[in-house]
Every structure is written in C-alpha cells, then in structure tokens.
VMD Tcl script that builds the backbone (N, CA, C; Angstrom):
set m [mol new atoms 420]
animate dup $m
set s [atomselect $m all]
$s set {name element resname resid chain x y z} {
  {N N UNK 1 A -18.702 3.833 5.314}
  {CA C UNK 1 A -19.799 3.108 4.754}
  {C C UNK 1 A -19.968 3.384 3.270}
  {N N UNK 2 A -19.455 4.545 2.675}
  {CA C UNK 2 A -19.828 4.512 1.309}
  {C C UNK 2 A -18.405 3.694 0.327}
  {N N UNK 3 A -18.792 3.429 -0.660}
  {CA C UNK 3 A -17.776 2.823 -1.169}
  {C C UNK 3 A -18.100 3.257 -2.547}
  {N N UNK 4 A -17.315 3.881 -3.512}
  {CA C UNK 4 A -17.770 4.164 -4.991}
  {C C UNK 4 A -16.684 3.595 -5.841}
  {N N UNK 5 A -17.553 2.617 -6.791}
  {CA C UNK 5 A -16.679 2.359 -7.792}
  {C C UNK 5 A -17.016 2.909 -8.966}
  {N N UNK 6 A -15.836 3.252 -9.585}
  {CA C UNK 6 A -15.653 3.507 -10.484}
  {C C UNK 6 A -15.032 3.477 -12.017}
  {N N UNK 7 A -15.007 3.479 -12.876}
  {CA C UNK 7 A -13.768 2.865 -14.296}
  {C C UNK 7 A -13.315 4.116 -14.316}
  {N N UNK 8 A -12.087 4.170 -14.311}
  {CA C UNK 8 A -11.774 5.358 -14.721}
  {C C UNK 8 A -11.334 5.848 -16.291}
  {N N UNK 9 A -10.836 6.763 -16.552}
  {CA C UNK 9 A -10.635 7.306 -18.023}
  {C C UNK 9 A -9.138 6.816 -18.260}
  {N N UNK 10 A -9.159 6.492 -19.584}
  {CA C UNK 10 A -7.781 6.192 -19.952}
  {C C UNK 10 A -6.777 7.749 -19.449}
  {N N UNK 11 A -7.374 8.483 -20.039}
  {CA C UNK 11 A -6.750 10.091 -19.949}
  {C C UNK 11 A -6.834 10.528 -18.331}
  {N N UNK 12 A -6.222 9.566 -17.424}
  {CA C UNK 12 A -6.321 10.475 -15.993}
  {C C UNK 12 A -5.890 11.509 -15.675}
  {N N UNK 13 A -6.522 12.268 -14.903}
  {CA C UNK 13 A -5.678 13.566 -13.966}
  {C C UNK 13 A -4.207 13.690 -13.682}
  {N N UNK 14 A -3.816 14.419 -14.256}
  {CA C UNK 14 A -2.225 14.379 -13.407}
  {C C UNK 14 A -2.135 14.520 -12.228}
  {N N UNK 15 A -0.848 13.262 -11.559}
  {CA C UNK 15 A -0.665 13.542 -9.874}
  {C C UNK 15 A -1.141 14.772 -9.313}
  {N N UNK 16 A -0.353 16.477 -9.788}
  {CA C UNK 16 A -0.774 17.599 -9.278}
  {C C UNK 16 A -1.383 17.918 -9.037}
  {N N UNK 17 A -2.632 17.428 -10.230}
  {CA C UNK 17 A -4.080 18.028 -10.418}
  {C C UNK 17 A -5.059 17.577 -9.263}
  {N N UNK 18 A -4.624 16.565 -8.093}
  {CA C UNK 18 A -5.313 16.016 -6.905}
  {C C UNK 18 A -4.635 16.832 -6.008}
  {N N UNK 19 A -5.433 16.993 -4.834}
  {CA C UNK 19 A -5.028 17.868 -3.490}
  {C C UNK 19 A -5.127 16.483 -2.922}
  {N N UNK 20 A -3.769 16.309 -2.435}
  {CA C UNK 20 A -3.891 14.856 -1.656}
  {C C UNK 20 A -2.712 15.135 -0.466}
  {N N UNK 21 A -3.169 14.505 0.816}
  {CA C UNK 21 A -2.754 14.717 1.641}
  {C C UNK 21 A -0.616 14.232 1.796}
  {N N UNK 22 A -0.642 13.759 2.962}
  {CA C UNK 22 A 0.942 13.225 2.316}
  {C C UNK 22 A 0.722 11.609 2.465}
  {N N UNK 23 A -0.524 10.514 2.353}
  {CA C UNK 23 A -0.426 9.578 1.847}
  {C C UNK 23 A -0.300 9.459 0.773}
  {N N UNK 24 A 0.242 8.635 -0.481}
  {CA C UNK 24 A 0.680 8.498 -1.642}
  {C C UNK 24 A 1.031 7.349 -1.498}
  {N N UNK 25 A 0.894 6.076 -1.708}
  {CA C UNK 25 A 1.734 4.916 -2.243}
  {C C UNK 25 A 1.724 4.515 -3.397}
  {N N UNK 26 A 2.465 4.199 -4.168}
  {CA C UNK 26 A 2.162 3.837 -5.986}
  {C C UNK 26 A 3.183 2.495 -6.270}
  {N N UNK 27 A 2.647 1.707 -6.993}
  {CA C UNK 27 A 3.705 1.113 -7.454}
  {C C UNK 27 A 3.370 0.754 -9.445}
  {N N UNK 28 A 3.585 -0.160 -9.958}
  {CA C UNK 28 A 3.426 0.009 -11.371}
  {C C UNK 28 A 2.086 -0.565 -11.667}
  {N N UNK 29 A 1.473 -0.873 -10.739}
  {CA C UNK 29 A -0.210 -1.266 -11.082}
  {C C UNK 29 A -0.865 -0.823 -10.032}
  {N N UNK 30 A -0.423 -0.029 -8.937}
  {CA C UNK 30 A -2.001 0.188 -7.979}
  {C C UNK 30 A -1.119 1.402 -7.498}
  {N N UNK 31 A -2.304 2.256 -7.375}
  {CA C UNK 31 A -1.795 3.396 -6.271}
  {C C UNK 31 A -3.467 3.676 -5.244}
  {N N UNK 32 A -2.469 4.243 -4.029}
  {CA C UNK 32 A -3.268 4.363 -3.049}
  {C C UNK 32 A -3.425 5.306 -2.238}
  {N N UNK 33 A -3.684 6.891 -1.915}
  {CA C UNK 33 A -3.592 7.714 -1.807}
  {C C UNK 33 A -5.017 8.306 -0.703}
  {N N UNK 34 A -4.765 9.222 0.439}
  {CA C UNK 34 A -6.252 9.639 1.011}
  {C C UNK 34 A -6.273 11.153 0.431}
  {N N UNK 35 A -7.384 11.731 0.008}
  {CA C UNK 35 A -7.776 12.793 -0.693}
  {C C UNK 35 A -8.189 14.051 0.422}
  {N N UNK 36 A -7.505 15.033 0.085}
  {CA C UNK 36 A -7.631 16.039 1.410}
  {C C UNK 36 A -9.048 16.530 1.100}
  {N N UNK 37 A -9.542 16.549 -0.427}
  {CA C UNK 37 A -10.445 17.194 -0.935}
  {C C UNK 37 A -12.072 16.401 -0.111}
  {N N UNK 38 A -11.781 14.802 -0.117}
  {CA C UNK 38 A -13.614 14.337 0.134}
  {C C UNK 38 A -12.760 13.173 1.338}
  {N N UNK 39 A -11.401 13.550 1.669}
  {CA C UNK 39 A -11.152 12.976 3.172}
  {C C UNK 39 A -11.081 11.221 2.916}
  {N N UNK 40 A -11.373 11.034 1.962}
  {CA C UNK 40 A -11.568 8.899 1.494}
  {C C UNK 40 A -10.182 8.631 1.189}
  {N N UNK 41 A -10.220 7.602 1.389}
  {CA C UNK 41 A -8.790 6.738 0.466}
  {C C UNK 41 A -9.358 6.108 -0.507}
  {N N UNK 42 A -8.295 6.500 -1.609}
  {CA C UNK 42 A -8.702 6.011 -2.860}
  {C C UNK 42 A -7.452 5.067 -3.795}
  {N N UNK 43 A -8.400 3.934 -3.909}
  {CA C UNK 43 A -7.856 2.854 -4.726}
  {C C UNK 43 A -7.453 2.507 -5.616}
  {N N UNK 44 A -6.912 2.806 -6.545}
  {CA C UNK 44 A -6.727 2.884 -8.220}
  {C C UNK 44 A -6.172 1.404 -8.186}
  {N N UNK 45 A -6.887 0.507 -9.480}
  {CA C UNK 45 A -5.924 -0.689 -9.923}
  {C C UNK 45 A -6.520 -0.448 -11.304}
  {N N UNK 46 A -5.619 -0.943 -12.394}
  {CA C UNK 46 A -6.075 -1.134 -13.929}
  {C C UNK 46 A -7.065 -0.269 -14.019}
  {N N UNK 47 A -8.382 -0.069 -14.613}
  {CA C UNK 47 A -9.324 0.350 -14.815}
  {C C UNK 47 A -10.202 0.716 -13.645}
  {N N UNK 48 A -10.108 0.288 -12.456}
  {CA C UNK 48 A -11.006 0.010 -11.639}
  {C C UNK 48 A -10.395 1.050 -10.421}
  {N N UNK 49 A -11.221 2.459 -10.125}
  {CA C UNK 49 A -11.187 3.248 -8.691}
  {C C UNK 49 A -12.707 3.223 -7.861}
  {N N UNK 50 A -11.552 3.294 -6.592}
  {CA C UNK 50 A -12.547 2.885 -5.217}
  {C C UNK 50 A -12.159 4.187 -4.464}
  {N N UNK 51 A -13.544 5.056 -3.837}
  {CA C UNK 51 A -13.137 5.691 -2.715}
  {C C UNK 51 A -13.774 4.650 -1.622}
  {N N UNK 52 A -12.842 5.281 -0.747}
  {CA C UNK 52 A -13.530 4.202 0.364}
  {C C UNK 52 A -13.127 5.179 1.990}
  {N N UNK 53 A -14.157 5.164 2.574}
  {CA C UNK 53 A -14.441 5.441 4.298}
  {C C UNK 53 A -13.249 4.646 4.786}
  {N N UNK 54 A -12.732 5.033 6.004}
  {CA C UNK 54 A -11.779 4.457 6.567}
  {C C UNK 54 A -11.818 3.314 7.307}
  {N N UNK 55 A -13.334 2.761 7.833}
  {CA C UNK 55 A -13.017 1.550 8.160}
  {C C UNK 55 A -13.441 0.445 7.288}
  {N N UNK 56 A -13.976 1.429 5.487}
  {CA C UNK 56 A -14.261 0.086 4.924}
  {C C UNK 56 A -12.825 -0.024 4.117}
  {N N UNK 57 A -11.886 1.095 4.061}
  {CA C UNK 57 A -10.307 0.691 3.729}
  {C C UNK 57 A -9.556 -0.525 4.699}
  {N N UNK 58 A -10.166 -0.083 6.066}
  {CA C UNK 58 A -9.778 -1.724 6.620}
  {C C UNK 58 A -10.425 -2.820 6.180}
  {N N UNK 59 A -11.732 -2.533 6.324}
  {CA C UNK 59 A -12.163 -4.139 5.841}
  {C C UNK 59 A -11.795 -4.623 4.503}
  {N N UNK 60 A -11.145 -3.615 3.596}
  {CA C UNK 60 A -10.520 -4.120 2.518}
  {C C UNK 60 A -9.437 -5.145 2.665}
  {N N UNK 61 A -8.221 -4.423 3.417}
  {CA C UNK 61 A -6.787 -4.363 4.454}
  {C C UNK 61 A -7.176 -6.100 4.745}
  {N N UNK 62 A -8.249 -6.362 5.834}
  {CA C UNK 62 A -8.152 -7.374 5.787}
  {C C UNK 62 A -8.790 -8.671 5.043}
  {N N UNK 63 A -9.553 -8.418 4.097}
  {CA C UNK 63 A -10.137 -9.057 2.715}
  {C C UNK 63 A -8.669 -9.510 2.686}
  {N N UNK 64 A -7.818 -8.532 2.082}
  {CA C UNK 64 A -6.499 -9.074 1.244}
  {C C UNK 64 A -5.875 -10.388 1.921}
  {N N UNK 65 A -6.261 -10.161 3.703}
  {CA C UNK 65 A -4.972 -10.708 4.533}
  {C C UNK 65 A -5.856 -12.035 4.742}
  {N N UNK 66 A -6.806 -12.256 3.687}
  {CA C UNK 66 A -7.749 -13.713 4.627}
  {C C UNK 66 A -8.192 -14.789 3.419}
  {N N UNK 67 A -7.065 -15.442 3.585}
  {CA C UNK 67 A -6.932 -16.376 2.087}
  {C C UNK 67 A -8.128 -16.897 1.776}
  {N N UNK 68 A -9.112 -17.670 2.691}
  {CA C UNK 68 A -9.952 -17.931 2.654}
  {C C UNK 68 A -11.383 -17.133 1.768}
  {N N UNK 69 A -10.689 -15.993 1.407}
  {CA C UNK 69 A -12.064 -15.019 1.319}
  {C C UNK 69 A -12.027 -15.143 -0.302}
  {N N UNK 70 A -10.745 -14.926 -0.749}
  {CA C UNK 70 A -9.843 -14.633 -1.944}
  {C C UNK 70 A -10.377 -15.743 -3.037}
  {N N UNK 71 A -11.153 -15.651 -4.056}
  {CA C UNK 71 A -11.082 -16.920 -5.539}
  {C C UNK 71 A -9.907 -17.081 -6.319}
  {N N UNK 72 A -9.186 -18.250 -6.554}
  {CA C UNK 72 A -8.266 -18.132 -7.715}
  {C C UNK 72 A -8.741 -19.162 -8.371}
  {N N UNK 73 A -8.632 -18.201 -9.386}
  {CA C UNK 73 A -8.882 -18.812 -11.245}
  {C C UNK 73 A -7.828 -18.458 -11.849}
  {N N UNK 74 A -7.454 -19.622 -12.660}
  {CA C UNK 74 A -6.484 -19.314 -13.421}
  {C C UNK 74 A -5.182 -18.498 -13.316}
  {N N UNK 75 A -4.952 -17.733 -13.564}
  {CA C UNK 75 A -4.171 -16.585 -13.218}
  {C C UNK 75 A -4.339 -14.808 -12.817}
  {N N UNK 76 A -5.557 -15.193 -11.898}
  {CA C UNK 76 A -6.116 -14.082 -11.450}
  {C C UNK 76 A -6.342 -14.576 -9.717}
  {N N UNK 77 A -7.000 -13.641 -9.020}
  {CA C UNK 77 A -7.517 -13.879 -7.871}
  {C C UNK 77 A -8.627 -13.001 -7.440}
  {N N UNK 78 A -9.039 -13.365 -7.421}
  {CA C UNK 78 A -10.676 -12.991 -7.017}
  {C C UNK 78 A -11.255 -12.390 -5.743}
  {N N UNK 79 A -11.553 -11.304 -5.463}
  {CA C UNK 79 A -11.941 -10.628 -3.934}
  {C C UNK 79 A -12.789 -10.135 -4.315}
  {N N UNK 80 A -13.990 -10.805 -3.365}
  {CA C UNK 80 A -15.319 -9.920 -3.108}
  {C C UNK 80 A -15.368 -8.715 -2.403}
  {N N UNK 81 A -15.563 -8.195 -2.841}
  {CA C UNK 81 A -15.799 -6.324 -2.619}
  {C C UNK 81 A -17.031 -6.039 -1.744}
  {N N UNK 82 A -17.951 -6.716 -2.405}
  {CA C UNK 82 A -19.421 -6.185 -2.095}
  {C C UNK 82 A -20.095 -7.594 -1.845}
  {N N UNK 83 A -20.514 -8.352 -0.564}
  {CA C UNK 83 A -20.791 -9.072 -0.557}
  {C C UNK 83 A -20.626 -10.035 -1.605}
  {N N UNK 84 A -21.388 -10.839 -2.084}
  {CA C UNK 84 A -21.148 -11.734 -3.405}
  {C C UNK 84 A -21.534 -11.391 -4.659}
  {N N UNK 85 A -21.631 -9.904 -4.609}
  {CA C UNK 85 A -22.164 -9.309 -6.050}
  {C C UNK 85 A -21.263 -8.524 -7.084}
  {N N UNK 86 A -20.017 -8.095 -5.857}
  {CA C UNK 86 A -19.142 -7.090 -6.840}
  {C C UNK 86 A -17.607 -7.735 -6.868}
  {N N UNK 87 A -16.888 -7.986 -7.254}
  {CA C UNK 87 A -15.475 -8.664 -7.203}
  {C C UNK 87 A -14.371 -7.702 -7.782}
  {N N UNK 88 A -13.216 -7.900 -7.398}
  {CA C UNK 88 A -12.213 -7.305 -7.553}
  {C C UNK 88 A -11.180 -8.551 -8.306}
  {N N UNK 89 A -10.992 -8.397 -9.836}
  {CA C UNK 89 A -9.696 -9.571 -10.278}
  {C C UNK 89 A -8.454 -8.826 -10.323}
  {N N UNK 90 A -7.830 -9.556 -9.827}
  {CA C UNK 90 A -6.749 -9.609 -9.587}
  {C C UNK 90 A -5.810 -10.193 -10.135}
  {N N UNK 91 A -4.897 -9.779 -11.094}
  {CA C UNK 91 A -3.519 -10.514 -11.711}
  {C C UNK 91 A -2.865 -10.992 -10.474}
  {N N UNK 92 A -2.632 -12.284 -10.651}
  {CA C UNK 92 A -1.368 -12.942 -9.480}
  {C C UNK 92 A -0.291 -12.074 -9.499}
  {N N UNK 93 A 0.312 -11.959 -10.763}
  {CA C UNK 93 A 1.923 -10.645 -10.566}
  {C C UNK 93 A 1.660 -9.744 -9.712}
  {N N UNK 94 A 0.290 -8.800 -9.605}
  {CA C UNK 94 A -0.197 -7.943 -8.833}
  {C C UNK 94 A -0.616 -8.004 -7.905}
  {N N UNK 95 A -0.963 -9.265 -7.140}
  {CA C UNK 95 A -1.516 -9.313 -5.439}
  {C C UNK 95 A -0.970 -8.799 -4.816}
  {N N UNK 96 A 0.512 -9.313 -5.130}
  {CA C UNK 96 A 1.275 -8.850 -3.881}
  {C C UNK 96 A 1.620 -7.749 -3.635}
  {N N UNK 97 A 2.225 -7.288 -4.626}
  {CA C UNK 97 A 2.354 -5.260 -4.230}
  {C C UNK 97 A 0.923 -4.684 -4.222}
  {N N UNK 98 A 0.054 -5.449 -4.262}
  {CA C UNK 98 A -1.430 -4.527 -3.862}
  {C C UNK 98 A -1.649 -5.040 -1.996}
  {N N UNK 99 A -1.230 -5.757 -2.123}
  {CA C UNK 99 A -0.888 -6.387 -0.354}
  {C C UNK 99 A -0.104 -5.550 0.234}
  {N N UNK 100 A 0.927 -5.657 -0.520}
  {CA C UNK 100 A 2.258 -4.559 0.249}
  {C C UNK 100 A 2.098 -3.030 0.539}
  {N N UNK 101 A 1.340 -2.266 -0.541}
  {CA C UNK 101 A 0.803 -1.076 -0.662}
  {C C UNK 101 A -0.464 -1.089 0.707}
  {N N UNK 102 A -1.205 -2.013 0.274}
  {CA C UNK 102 A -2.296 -1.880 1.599}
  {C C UNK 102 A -2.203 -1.510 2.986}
  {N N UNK 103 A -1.040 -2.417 3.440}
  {CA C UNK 103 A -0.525 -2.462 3.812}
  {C C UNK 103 A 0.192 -1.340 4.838}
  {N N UNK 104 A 1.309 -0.923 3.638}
  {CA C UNK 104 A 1.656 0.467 4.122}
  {C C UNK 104 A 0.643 1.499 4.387}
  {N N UNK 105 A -0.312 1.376 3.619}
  {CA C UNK 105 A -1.335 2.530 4.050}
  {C C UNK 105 A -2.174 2.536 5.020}
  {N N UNK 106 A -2.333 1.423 5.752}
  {CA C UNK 106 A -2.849 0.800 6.483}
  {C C UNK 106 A -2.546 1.199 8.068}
  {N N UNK 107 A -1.026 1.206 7.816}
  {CA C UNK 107 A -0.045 0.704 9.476}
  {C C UNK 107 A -0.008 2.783 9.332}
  {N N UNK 108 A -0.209 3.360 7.588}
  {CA C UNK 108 A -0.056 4.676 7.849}
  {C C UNK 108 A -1.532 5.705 8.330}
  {N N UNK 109 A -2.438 4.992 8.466}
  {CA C UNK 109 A -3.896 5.819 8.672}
  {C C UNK 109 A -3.693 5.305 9.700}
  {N N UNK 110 A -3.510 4.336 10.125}
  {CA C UNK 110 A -4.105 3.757 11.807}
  {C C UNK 110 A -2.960 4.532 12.581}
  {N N UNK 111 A -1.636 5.049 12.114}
  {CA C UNK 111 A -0.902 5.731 13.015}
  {C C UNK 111 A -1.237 7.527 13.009}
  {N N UNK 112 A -1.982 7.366 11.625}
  {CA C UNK 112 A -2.332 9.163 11.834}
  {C C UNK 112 A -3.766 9.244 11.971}
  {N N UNK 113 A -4.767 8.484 12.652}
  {CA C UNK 113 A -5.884 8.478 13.349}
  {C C UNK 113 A -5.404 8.477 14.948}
  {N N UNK 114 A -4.514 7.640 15.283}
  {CA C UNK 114 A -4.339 7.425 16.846}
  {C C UNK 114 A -3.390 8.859 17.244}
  {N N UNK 115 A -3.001 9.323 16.825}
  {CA C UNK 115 A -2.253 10.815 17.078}
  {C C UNK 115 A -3.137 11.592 17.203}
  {N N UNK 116 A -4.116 11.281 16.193}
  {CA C UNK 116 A -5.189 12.729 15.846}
  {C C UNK 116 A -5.809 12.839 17.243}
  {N N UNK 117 A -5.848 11.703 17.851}
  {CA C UNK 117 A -7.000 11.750 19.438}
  {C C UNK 117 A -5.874 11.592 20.607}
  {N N UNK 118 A -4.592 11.725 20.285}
  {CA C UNK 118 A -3.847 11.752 21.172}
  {C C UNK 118 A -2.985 10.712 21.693}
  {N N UNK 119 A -3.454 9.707 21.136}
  {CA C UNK 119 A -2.690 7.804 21.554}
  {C C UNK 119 A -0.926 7.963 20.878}
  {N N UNK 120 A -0.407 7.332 21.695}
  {CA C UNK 120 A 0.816 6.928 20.696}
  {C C UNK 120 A 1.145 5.606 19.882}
  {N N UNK 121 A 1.315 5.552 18.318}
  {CA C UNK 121 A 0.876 4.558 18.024}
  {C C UNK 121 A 2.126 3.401 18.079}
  {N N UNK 122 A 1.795 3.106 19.039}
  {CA C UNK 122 A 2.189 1.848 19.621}
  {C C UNK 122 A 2.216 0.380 18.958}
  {N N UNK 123 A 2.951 -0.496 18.996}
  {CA C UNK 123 A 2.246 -2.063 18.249}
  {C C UNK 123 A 1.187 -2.393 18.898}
  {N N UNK 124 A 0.570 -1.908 20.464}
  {CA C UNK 124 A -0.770 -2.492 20.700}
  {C C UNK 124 A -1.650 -1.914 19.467}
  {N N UNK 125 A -1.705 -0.907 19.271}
  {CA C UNK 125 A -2.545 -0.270 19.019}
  {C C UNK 125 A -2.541 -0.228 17.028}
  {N N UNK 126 A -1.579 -1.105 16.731}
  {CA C UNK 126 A -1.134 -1.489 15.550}
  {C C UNK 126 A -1.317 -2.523 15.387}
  {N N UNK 127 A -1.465 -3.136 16.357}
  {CA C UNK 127 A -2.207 -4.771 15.582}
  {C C UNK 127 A -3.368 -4.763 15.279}
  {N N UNK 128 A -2.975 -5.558 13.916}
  {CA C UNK 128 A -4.261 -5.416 12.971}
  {C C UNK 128 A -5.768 -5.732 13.795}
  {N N UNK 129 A -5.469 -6.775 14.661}
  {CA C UNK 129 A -7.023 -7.590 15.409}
  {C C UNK 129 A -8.199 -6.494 15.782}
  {N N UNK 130 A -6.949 -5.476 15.742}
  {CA C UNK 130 A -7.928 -4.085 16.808}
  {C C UNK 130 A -8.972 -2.903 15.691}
  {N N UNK 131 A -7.970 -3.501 14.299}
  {CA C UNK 131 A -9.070 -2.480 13.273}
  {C C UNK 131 A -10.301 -3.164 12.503}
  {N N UNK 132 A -10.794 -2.763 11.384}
  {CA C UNK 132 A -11.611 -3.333 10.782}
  {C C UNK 132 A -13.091 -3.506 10.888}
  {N N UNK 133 A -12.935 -4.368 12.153}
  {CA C UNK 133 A -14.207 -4.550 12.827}
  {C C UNK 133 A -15.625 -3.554 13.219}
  {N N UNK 134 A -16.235 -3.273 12.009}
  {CA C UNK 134 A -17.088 -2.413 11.668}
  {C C UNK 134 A -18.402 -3.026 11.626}
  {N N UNK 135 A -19.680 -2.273 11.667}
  {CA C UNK 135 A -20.837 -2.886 11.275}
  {C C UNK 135 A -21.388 -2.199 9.874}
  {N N UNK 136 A -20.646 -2.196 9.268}
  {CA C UNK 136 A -20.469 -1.568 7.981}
  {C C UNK 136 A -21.162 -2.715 7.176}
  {N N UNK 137 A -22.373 -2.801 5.967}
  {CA C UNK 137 A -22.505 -3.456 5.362}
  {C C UNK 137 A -21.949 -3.560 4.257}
  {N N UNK 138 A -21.139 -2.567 3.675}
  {CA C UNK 138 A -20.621 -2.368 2.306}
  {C C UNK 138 A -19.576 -3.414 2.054}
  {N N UNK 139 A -18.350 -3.504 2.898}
  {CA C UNK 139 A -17.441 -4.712 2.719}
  {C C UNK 139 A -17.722 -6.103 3.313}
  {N N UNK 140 A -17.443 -6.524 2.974}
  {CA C UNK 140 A -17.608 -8.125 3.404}
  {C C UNK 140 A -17.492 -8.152 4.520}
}
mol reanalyze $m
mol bondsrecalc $m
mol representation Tube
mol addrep $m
C-alpha cells in the first residue's frame, strides 16, 4: 500500500552502497531491484524513483500490460500511477525494456513468494490473472 515517489539526485549511490537482495534488473534507462534493507521493490526511471509494496509492484506489472490504461502523446506514453493525479511519461524507445524488466521481476517475486510458503512455482501459479488483484488504493 505505500508507494513513494521520489526525484532522485543526479549524484546517485553506487550499486554497492545498497544492500539489495539478489533481484537486480537494469537496463540503460530503468533498473529494478527489491531492497533487503525496507523489503520494497524499487523503480528507478530517468529522474523518477518508486518504492513500492509487493502487490502495488503488481498492480504496476499490470498497468504496463493494459493498453487501454496507457496515454500516448507524441512520443511518450503516459501511465497513471496514482489514480488520475500522478503519471508516469514514458519515452516510446523505453516502454519496452521497462515492460521487459517488469516483467522479469515480476515472474521473479511471484516465484520467490510461492517458495517462501512452500508452493512450487508452477505456470498455474504464474499466471499473471492470479496476481495483482489487491484492494490497495494507491495503484490504479
């Protein structure tokens, strides 16, 4: 349920300088990482970091996957974050490896939550239909 945004500093932390678990995904505009230190997954794009609770990292997960939700202008794309008050732009070059990254991090928490309680993570238990679905007001 909590979600913090943030701008971050031109001068960031070095990789080291985070205690981060062994999620890590990066590519040349977004990285995505869960923090051993406050337990969130955290979002980095351009200027803009998100910690985020794990089922509002899904309801992110599927923001991305629901064209319908998504604004395009120009050469950006547009995702509401926070009901209709907070937005996320998006460079078109960049959707997609922010999709792809999600993604991976996605198919990688939902397989190291279902271990943690004992499940094997299975494709039932990997299809997306089965996450997300929160009464969380923070994400859309």
């Amino acid at each position: 349920m909590l979600l913090r945004i943030g701008i971050n500093n031109v001068n960031m932390k070095k990789e080291s300088e985070h205690t981060m678990n062994k999620m890590d995904y990066k590519s040349d505009s977004v990285r995505i990482f869960k923090c051993q230190n406050c337990n969130r997954i955290h979002f980095e794009y351009g200027s803009v970091a998100m910690e985020l609770e794990l089922r509002d990292f899904f309801k992110l997960s599927k923001l991305l996957r629901t064209p319908d939700s998504i604004i395009k202008r120009g050469g950006n794309q547009i995702i509401p974050i926070v009901k209709s008050n907070v937005f996320l732009k998006v460079k078109n070059g960049h959707f997609n490896s922010i999709q792809t990254l999600v993604t991976q991090a996605e198919e990688f928490l939902k397989a190291e939550y279902l271990l943690s309680i004992g499940r094997h993570p299975n494709d039932y238990y990997l299809d997306s239909s089965h996450w997300g679905n929160s009464y969380s007001n923070v994400m859309n």
